[in-house]
C-alpha positions as CSV (number, residue, x, y, z in Angstrom):
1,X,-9.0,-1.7,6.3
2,X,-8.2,2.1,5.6
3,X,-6.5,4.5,8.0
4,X,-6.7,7.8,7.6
5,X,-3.1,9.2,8.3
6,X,-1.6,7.3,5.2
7,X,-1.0,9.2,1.9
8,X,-1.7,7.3,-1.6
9,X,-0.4,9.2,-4.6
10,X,-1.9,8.4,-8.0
11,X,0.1,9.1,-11.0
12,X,0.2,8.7,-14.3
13,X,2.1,5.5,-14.1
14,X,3.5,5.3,-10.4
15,X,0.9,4.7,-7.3
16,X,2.8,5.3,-4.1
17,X,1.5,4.6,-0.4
18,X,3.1,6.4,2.6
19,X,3.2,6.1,5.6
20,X,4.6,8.8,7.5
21,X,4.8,8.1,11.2
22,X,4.4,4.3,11.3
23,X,2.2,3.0,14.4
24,X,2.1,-0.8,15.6
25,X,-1.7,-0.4,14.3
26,X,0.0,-0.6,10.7
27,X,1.9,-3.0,11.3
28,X,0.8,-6.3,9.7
29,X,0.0,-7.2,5.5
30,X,-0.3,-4.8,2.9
31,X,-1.7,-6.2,-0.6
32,X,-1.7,-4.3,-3.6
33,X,-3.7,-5.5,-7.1
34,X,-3.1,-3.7,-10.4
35,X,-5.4,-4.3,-12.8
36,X,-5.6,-3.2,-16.4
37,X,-6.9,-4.3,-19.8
38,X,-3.8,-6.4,-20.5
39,X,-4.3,-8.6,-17.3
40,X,-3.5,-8.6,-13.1
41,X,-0.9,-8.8,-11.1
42,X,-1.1,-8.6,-7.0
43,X,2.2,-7.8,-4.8
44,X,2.0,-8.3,-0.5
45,X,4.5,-6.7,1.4
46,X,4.8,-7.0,5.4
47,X,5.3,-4.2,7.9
48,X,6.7,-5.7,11.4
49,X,8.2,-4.0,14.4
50,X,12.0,-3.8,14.6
C-alpha cells in the first residue's frame, strides 16, 4: 500500500520514512527490505493508536 502524504528520503546511506500528521489509516505494519550485493535484511515496525 502507498499513501500519498508520507515523505521517503533517499540518501546516500540513510532512507528515512515520515509521517507527518499520522491518521488511524496508517496505523497497522510497516516492513522495510534492504537489499544489496552483499545480501538482505528486512526490519517490521508497528504503528498503533495510543
Amino acid at each position: 500500500m502507498r499513501f500519498i502524504d508520507v515523505q521517503v528520503e533517499d540518501t546516500a546511506d540513510i532512507c528515512r520514512l515520515t509521517i507527518p500528521y499520522v491518521m488511524p489509516y496508517h496505523f497497522g505494519t510497516f516492513t522495510v527490505l534492504c537489499e544489496n550485493e552483499v545480501g538482505r535484511a528486512v526490519a517490521s515496525a508497528e504503528l498503533l493508536p495510543l
